[in-house]
N, C-alpha and C positions, 0 to 999 in steps of 0.2 A: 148590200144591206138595204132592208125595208126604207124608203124615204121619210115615213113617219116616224120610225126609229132614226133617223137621222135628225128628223125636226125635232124628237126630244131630245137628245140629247144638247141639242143647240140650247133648249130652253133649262135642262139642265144646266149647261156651262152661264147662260143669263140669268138662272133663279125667274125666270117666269113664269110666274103662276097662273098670268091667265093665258099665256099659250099653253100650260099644260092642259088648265080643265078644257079650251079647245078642242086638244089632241084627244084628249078622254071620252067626249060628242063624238069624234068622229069616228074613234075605236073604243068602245066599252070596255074592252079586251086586251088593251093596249099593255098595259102594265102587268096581266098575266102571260100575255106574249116572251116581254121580259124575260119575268123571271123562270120562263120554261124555257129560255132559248141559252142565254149565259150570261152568269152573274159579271161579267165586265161591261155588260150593257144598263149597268143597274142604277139610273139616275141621281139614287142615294149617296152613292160612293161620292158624286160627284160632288153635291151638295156638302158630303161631310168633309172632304178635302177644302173647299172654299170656304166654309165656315160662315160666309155673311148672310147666306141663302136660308135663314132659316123658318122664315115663311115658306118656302119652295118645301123643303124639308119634313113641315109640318102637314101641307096637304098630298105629298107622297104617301106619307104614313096614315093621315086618314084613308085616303083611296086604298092603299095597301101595306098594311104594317109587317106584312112579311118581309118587303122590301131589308126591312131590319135584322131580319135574319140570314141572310145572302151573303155569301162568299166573292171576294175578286179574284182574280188570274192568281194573285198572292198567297193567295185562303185569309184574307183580311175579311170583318164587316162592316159595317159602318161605322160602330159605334168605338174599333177599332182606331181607325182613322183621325176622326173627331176629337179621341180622347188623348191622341199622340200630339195632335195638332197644336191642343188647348181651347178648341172652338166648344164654348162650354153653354152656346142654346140647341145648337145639334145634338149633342148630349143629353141635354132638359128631355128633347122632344122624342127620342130613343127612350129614354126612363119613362116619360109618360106614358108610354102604349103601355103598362102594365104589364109586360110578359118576361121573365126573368131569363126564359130561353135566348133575348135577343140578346141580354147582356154579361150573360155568363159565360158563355162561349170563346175558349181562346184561338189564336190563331194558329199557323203551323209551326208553330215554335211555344205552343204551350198560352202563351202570354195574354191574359184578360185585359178590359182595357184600363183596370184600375193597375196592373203590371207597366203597360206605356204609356200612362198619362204620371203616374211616381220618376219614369226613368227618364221623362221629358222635364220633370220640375212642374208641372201644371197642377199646380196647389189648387186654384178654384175648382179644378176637374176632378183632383183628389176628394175635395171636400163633399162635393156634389155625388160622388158615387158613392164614399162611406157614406152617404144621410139617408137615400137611397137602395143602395144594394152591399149591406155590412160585410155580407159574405162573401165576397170578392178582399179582404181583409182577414180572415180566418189563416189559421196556420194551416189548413189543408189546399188552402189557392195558389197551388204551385204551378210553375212553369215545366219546360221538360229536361228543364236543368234542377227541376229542384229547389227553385229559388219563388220565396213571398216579394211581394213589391219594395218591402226594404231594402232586400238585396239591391233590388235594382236601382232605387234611389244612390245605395254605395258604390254600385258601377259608373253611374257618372257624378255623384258629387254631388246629390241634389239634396242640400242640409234641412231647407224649407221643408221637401217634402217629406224628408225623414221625419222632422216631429212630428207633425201631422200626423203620421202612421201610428208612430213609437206611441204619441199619448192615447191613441182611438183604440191600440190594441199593443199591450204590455208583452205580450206572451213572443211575438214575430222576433225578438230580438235574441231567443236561446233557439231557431228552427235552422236546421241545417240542408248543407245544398245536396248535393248529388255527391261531393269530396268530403263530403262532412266537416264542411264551414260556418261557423256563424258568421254576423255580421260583425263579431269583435275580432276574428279572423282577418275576414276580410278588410276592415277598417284599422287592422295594424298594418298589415301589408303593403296596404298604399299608403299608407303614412298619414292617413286621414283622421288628425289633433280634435280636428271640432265635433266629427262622427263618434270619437270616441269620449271623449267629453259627455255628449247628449247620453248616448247609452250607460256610461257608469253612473251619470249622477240620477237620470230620469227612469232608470231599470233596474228591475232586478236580473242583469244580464249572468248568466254561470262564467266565471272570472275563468276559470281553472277548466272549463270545456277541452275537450281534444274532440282536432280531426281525425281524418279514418287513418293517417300517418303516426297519428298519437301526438302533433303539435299541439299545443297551447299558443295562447297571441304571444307570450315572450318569446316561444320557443321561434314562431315565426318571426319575430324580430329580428333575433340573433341571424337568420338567412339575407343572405345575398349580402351585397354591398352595404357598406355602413353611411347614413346620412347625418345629416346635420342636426334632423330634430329628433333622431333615438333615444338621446338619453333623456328628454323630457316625454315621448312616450312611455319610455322605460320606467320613467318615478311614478307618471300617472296608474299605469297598469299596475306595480309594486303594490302602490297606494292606496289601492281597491284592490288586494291580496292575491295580483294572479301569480302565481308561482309557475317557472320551469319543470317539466317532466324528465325525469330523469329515466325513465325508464319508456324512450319512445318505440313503440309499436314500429321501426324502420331501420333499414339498414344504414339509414344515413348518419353523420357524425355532427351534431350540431356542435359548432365553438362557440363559444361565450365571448362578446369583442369584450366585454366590460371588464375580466377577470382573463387577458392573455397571455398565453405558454412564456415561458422566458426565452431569451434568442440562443440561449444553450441546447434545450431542449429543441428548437424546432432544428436550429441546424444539424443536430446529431441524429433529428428524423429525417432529413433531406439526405446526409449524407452516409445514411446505413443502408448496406447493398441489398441486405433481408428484406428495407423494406422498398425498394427499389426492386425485387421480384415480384413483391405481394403487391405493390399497384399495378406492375404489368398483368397480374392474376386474376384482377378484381375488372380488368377491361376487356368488356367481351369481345369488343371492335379489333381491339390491338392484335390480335391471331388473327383473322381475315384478313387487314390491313397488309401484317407482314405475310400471311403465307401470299397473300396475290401477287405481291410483290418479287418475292423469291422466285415464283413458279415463271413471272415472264423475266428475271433475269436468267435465269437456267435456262430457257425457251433461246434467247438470245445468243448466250455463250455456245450452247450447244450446236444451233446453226452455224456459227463465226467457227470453232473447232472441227466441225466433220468437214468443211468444205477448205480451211488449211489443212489439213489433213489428207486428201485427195489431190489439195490443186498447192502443194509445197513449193516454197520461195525457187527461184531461180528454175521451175520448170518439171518436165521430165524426158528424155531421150524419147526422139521421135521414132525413129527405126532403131534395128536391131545391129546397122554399121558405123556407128556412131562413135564407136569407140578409137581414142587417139594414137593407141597401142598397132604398130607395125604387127606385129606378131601377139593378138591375144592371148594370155592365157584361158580353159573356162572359167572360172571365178568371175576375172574382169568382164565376158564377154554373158555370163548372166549377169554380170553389175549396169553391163551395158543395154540390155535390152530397151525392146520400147516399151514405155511407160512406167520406166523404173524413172528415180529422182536422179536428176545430174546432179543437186549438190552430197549425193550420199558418198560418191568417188571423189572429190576435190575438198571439200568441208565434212569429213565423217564425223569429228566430234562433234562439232556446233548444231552438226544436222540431227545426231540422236538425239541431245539433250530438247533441241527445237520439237523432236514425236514425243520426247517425254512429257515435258510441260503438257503440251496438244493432246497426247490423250489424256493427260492428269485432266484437263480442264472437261475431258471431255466427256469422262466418266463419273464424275465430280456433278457437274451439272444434269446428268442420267441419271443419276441417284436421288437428287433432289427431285424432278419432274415425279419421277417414280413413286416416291414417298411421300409428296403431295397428293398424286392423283388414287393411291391406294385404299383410299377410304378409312384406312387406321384413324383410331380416338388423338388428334395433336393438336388440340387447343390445351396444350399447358406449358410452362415456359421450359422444361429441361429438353424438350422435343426440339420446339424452338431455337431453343438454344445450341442444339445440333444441328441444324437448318441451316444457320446462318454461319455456324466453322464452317460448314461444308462447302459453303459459298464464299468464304473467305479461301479457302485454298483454288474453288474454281479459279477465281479473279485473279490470286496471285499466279497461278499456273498460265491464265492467258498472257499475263504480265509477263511472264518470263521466255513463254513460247515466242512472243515477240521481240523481244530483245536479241534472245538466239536467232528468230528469222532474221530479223534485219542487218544482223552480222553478216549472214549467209547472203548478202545482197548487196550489202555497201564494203565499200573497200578502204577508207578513208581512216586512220588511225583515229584522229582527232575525234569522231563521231561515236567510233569505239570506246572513246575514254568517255565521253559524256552516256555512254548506254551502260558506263560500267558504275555511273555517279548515282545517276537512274537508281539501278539494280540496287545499290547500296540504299541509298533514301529509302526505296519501299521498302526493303527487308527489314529497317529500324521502324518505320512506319508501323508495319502491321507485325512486329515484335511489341511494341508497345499497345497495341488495341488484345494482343492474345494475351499479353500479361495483365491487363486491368478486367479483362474477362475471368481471365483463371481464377484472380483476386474474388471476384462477386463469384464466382460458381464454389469457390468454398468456405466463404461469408454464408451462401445457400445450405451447403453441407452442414454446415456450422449450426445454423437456425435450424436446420432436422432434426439434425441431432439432439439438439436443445429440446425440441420439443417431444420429440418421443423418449425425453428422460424419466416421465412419471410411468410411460411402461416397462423399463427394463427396472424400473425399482421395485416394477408390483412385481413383476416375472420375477425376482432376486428375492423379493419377501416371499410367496409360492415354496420357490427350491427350498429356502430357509426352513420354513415351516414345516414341510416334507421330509426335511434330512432330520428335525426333532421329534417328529412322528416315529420314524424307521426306528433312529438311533433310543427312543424312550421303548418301542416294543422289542427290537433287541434285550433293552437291560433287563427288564421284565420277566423275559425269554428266559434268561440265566438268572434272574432269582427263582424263578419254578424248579430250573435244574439242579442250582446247589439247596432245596427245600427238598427236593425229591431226593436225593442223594444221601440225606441228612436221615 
């Protein structure tokens, strides 16, 4: 860096003014160097961050009042800075050069500096730029949220500065943001008593406003968690006639805390299995969640089953003379080969049912992999809901394949009898999970049916109406016949 530019900025950080005019003798040019080189060398900034310097301040800006126009590394200007700060002769002296360009200007986030000197609470800085520059107060002085400086006094609670605004300009308090909120929105939300107070009695605020969800402030009350001072928001806003929408623009369900369900009603919605599908229906995540999940347990099983399935309990004959038979017959002596299973000759039974399970689990889980990765339409629950019997049978099938193996391995009765306990526990186990399924899958049927009853009544009135068509030209038919007859 230039040494002179280093000297000012020192004289910046001390507010010396007369090492500046120094520095200015000895570079005319000094200060256009500056602001061609980049705006974080820009003395002002500095001056309006410290706020005391406002002599220093004063003769930047005579020397060069573009200084005021100038961006930081931030995209801040000065008068940015200043007006967050509350340092309100830096301010003065930004407004005096006459150019509205310096003060109009917001930052990279929209924000003028009457937007952060409202959200800092800097009243005198408020006041000083409404006397000033009104227009920065207009409902068209929005940020890039969409928000006037009211808003932003309700983002952090700055009551002071709210009046200030509310009385200098009436209109800021029905302008909506980017969600299409006012600030009676906004100030039901956080719970903000005194904001709403100032607004109902000192404005003609629209009571009954909606956002772009179709909320009203009651309707936003009624959201989230219930607090302790609702119900005297709730009389306030009543009071000054905001009413609930009843017919909100969303798919969401507002409840009423003030007027709720009786414990009849909510439990008998807790425990209807109808609607214990239609929540799983309504969540998009919940089919992602379970088929991920499916897909690496079938991934799992199906590994664990092909390689019992090749490498079976107790072995396989190594050679082809293996056999304990003096005299083979061929049967035994293909039973005997290598790489056939020793326990298929000593344990046949325990040993078939042990491949049964093993391939049951094994094709079980094939199937799911398959039907996942198929690209088929299965975000809905009766798919699903075949997803996971099928996965219910894998799991019991490795269940069982293992019990059988381990017979086929252990010898010990005693061990036997606790695999036979086993066996008995899960088969009541998931006897009970397929019976309280079955139950919800025709509670399902049930809700289908129910609902597609106004079409087979219209189809039924149809046929009706048709069979009185036919049967009224029939009769007709045969009064032409016995006229013509006659």
């Amino acid at each position: 860096m230039d040494p002179i530019v280093q000297r000012l900025q020192k004289a910046a950080l001390d507010g010396d003014v007369a090492a500046l005019l120094s520095l200015i003798q000895e570079d005319p040019l000094l200060l256009q160097k500056i602001e061609c080189t980049s705006a974080a060398g820009n003395p002002l900034h500095v001056a309006s961050l410290r706020g005391d310097h406002v002599d220093f301040a004063k003769e930047l800006l005579k020397q060069q009042p573009e200084l005021a126009g100038m961006r930081n590394e931030e995209g801040s200007c000065p008068i940015h800075l200043a007006a967050a700060r509350g340092h309100l002769g830096v301010v003065k002296q930004i407004l005096g050069t006459n150019n509205p360009c310096f003060w109009r200007v917001g930052d990279k986030d929209g924000r003028n500096a009457l937007h952060l000197a409202a959200a800092n609470g800097r009243v005198d800085v408020v006041k000083e730029l409404l006397r000033v520059a009104p227009e920065l107060a207009q409902v068209k002085a929005l940020s890039s949220r969409g928000e006037t400086a009211l808003h932003m006094c309700l983002r952090n609670n700055q009551v002071e500065a709210a009046e200030v605004l509310v009385h200098w300009n009436k209109e800021l308090v029905n302008v909506k943001d980017l969600e299409g909120n006012s600030v009676l929105h906004l100030a039901t939300a956080r719970r903000q008593f005194q904001m709403l107070e100032l607004f109902l009695t000192e404005t003609q605020v629209k009571v009954n406003a909606t956002n772009e969800y179709g909320f009203t402030a009651l309707d936003i009350l009624a959201q989230g968690p219930s607090q302790c001072d609702d119900m005297g928001i709730h009389h306030l806003l009543s009071s000054f006639g905001c009413k609930r929408n009843r017919k909100p623009n969303t798919q969401f369900q507002i409840t009423n805390p003030f007027k709720p369900q009786s414990w009849k009603k909510r439990l008998m919605k807790k425990l209807t299995p109808s609607s214990w599908f239609q929540k799983q229906k309504k969540d998009k995540d919940w089919f992602k969640e379970k088929h991920n999940t499916l897909l690496i347990v079938a991934t799992l099983i199906a590994t664990v089953t092909f390689a019992a399935g090749l490498s079976p309990p107790g072995g396989v004959w190594q050679d082809s003379n293996s056999s304990p038979s003096p005299s083979p017959s061929p049967l035994s002596m293909q039973e005997n080969r290598a790489g056939k299973a020793i326990q298929n000759k000593f344990e046949p039974r325990n040993f078939k049912l042990f491949m049964y399970f093993d391939m049951s689990g094994l094709v079980s889980s094939l199937f799911i992999i398959l039907f996942l990765v198929s690209g088929l339409p299965l975000k809905n629950v009766l798919t699903t809901w075949i997803l996971v019997i099928t996965m219910w049978v894998a799991v019991t099938s490795v269940t069982m394949a293992f019990v059988y193996g381990t017979r086929l391995v252990v010898v010990s009765d005693r061990i036997s009898r606790k695999l036979f306990w086993v066996l008995v526990s899960w088969t009541g186990f998931m006897g009970l999970l397929l019976f309280w399924h079955f139950i919800v899958f025709i509670f399902h049927l049930i809700h289908l049916c129910l609902s597609l009853t106004p079409v087979w009544l219209w189809v039924a009135d149809k046929v009706r109406k048709r069979n009185e068509r036919v049967s009224g030209e029939h009769q007709k038919e045969k009064e032409l016949e016995m006229g013509t007859e006659v």
